[in-house]
BAZAKE-283582 format. One line per 2 residues: number of its first residue (from 1); their letters; for each residue x, y negated, z of C-alpha. Coordinates in steps of 0.001 Angstrom, whole numbers, plus 500000, padded with zeros to 6 digits. Example, Ala and Ser with C-alpha at 12.3 -4.5 7.8 and 13.67 -1.06 7.14 Angstrom:
REM BAZAKE-283582
1) AS) 512300,504500,507800; 513670,501060,507140
END
This chain:
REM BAZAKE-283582
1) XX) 793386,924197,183540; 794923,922626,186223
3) XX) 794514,923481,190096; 796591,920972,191700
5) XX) 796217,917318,192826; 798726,915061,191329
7) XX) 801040,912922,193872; 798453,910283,194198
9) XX) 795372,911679,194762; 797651,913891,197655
11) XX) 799287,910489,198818; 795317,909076,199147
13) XX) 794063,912492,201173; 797169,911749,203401
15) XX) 796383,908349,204028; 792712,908884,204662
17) XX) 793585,911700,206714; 795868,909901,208782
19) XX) 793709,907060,208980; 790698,909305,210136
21) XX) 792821,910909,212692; 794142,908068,213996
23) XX) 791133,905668,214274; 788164,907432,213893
25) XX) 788749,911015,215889; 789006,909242,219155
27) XX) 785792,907260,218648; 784150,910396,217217
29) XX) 781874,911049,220186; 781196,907510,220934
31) XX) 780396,906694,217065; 777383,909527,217181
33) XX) 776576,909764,220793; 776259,906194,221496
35) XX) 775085,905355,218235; 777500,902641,217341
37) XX) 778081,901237,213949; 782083,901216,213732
39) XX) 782582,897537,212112; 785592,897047,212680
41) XX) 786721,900430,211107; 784656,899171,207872
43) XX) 787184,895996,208214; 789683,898559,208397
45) XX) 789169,900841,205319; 788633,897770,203800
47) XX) 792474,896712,204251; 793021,900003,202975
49) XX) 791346,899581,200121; 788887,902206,200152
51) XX) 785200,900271,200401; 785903,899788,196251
53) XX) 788466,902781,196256; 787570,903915,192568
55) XX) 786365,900093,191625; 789414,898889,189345
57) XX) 792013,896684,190890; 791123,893301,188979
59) XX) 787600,893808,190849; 788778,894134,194178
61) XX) 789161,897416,193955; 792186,900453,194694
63) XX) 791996,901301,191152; 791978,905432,191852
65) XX) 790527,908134,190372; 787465,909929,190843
67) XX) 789223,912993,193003; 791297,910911,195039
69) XX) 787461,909267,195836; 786048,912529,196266
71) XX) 789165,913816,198679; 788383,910191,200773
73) XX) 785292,911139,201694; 785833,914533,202348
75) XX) 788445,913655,205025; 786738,910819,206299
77) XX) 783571,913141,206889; 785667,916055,208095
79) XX) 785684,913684,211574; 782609,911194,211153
81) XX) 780239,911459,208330; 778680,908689,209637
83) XX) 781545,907338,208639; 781731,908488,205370
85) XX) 778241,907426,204508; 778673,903750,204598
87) XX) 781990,904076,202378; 780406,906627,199985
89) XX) 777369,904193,199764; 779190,901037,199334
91) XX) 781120,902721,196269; 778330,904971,194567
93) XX) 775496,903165,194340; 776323,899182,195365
95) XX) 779892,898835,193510; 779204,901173,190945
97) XX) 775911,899277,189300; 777680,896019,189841
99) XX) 780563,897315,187767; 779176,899036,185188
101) XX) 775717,897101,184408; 776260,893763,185672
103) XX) 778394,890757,183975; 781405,888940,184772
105) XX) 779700,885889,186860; 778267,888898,189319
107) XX) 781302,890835,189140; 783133,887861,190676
109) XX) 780662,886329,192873; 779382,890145,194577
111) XX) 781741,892923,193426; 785114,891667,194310
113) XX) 784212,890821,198360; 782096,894089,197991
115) XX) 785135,896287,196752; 787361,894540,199639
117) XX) 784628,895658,202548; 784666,891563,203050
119) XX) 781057,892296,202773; 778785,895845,203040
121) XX) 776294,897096,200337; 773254,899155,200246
123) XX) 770895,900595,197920; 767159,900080,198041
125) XX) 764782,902609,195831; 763097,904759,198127
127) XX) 759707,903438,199702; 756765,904877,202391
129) XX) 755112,905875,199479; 757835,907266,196505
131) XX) 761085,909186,197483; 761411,911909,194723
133) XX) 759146,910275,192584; 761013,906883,191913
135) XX) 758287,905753,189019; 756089,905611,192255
137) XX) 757246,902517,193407; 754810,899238,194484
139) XX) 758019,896546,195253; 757265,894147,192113
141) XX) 759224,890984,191129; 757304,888495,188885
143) XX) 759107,886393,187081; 758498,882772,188163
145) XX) 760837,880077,186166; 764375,880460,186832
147) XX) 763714,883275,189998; 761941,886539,190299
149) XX) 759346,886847,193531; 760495,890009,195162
151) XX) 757531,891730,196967; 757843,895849,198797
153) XX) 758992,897868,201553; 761894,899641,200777
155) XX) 762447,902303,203304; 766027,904902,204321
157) XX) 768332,901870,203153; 771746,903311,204493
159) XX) 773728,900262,205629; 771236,898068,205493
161) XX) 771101,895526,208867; 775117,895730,208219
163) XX) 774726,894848,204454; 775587,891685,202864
165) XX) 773715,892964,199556; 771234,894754,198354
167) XX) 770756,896855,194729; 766948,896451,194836
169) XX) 764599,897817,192339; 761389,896554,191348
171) XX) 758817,896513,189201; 759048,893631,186488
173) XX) 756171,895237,184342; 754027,897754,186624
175) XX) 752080,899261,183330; 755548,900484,181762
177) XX) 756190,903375,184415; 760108,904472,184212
179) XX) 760531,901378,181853; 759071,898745,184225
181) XX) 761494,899045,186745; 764137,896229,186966
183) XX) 767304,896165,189516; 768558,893126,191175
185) XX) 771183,892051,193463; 769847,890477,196525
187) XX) 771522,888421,199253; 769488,890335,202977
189) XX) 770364,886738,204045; 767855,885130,201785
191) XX) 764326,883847,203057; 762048,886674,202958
193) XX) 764354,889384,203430; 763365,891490,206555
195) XX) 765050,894131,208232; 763249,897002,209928
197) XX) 764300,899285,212691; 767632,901297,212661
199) XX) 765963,904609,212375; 766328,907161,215033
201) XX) 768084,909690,212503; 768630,913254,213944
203) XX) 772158,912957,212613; 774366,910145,210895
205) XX) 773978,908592,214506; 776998,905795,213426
207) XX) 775161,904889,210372; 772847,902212,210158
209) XX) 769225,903087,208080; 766677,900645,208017
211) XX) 763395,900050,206390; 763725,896540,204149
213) XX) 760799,894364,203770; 760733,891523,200963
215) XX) 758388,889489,200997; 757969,886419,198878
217) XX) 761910,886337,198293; 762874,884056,195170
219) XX) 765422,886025,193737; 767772,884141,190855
221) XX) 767541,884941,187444; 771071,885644,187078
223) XX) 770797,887863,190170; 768847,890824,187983
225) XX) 771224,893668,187428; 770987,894089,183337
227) XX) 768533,893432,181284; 764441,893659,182178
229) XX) 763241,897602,182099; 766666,899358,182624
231) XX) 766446,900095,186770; 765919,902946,186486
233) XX) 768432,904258,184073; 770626,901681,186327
235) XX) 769351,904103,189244; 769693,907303,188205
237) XX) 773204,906260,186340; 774556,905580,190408
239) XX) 772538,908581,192091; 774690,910492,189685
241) XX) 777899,909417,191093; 776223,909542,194957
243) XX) 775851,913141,194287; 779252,913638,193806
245) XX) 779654,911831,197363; 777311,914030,199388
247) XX) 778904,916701,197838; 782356,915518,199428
249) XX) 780747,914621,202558; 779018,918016,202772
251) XX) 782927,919798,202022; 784317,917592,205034
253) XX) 781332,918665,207621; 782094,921808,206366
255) XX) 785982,921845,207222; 785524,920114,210092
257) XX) 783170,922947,211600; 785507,925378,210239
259) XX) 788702,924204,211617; 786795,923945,215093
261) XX) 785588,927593,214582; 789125,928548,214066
263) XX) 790588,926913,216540; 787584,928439,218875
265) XX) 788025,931620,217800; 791836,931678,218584
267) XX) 791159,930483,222019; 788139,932198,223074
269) XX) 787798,935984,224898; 785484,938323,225415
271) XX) 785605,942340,226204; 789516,941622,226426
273) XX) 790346,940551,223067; 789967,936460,221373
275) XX) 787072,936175,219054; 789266,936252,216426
277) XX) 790100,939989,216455; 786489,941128,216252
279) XX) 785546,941969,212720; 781828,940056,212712
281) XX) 783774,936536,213487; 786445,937340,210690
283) XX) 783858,937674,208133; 782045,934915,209258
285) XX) 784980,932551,208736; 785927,934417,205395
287) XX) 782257,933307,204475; 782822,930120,205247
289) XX) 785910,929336,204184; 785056,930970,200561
291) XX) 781717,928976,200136; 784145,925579,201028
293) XX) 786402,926422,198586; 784010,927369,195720
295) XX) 782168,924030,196523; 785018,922019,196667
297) XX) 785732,923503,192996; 782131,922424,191848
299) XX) 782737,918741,193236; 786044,918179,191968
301) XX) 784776,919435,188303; 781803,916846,188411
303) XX) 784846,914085,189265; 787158,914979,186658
305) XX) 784204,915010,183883; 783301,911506,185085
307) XX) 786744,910399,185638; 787239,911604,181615
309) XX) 784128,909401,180549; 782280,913157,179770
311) XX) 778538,913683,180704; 778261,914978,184399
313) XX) 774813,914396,185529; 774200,918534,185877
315) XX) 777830,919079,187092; 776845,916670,189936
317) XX) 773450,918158,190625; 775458,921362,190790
319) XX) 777977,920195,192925; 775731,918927,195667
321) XX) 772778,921206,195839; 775735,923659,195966
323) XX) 777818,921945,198648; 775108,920457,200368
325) XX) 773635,924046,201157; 776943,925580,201804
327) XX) 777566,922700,204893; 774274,923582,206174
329) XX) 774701,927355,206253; 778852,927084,207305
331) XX) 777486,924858,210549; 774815,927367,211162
333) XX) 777522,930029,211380; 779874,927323,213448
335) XX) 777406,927416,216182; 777356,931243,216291
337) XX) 780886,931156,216429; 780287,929003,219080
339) XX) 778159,930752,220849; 776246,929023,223897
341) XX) 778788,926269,223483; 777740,925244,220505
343) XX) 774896,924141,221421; 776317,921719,224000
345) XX) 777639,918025,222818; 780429,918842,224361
347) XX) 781944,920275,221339; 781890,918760,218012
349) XX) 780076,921391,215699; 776983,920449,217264
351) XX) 777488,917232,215548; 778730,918512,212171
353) XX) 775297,920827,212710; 772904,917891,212647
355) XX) 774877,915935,210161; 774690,918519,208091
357) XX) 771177,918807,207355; 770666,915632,205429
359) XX) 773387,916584,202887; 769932,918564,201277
361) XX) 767550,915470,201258; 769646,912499,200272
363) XX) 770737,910980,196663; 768053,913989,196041
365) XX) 767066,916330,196853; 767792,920140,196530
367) XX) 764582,920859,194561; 765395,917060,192831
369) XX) 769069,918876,191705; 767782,921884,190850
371) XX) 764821,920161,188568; 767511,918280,186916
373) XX) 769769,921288,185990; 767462,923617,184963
375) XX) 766467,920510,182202; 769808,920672,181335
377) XX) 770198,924094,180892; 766243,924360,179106
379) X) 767266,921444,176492
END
């Protein structure tokens, strides 16, 4: 079993790293605080190939592997998961569907400018009235000649005023449950395609999320993902590979608060002595720095079995329940660290505190992950 990363997934963490330290660290505060959408740094990781960084090369894409995607995120979120999110979601769950369920006309037509950041993606499932519960859904799309009408509110679309597509789901046949769902690529340009409100998020402050509504939007036939009856498999097939995202996103908040705890804790005095030397902040960072490592073992485990073709739905779950909890408690302990100070904006785990928390509720959540591998583990 091996522990170390080959030369290219380490020459793709050096990149991104470079890249995040370069272009994103200076914006950092402005990119939260200000609640700015970075487009031009979406132009930017496009050029650098990593809006379609796992997507195959003839697709637009870098052509890497699943750890070098995982590592990406991580050091992209280790300065700005805001950041992060709307590379992780253009990847996950808008490249990935396209790529594996869709044929070669949509390939060509969505996936390649998709893969190249030319244009953003998003995912649409969750509505007012079904989060957890996916089957839940009202959207519908009735099948009308050669187009689909497109009717719901889709609601916590990351990327979605920014977006030049949409994976929608819908149901084609609202009697079937699970099996009436359909997914289908849709143009937010399109008549009928209305965008809500950024919402005032308590983190992610860089990151666009907006409720979608569709109404009356004649949506091609060629435009459904697959065939009729397979969204949701087409839905739970890319939440699989999100959860391997918030995972890495979670490990980057994570460093990030712990290199600023560090750092703080080497600088910092009190009763004549840096924080450093007293025994309670040592174990704190031991704590933190173990529960990184462990969940940056868990994530990298769920890439490889995906990157070998190998079932990894409950190594994912694993991965970011695991993770996701770990960022949550390793900012909590940040902020201690911190003291008083880190509660101020003026230093940056206060940021990695709130962005944080939604590494539990996202692509699942931790009762969602924790449903799915105990089904694993009960089969």
């Amino acid at each position: 079993m091996r522990f170390e990363y080959t030369e290219e997934q380490q020459m793709v963490r050096d990149m991104v790293r470079d890249f995040a330290e370069s272009e994103i660290r200076p914006r950092q505060q402005s990119i939260d605080y200000e609640g700015i959408f970075p487009k031009d740094l979406v132009g930017k990781m496009g050029e650098l190939g990593l809006m379609g960084l796992a997507i195959p090369e003839e697709y637009g894409g870098a052509g890497a592997d699943q750890i070098s995607y995982s590592l990406a995120i991580e050091e992209l979120a280790r300065v700005s998961a805001s950041v992060a999110i709307t590379m992780s979601v253009n990847n996950s769950v808008c490249c990935y569907p396209i790529l594996a369920f869709g044929n070669e006309a949509q390939k060509k037509k969505y996936l390649v400018p998709c893969a190249k950041g030319e244009i953003l993606g998003g995912f649409a499932l969750t509505e007012p009235d079904a989060g957890s519960d996916a089957t839940a859904q009202k959207s519908t799309a009735v099948r009308n000649g050669d187009s689909y009408i497109l009717n719901g509110t889709k609601n916590w679309v990351t990327n979605g005023q920014e977006a030049g597509i949409l994976i929608a789901q819908a149901m084609t046949d609202p009697g079937a449950g699970a099996r009436g769902i359909s997914t289908f690529i849709v143009e937010t340009g399109w008549n009928g395609v209305r965008m809500g409100r950024n919402e005032p998020k308590m983190g992610l402050k860089g990151s666009v999320t907006n409720q979608v509504i569709f109404e009356d939007v004649a949506v091609p036939v060629e435009n459904r993902l697959g065939d009729e009856g397979i969204g949701f498999k087409i839905a739970m097939a890319s939440l699989d590979g999100g959860r391997i995202g918030v995972a890495s996103q979670a490990c980057g908040i994570a460093q990030g608060a712990l290199d600023e705890s560090l750092k703080y804790s080497k600088e910092r005095s009190a009763f004549g002595q840096h924080l450093a030397e007293f025994q309670a902040i040592q174990f704190m960072l031991a704590d933190m720095a173990t529960g990184l490592e462990a969940s940056r073992l868990l994530t990298h485990y769920a890439a490889d079995l995906r990157q070998k073709g190998k079932p990894f739905t409950k190594a994912a779950a694993m991965a970011k329940v695991f993770a996701s909890e770990m960022a949550n408690k390793v900012t909590y302990q940040a902020i201690q660290i911190h003291g008083g100070y880190g509660y101020s904006q003026e230093y940056a785990v206060e940021r990695y505190y709130r962005d944080a928390r939604v590494t539990t509720l996202y692509e699942g959540t931790s009762e969602i992950q924790r449903i799915v591998i105990a089904r694993h583990l009960l089969k």
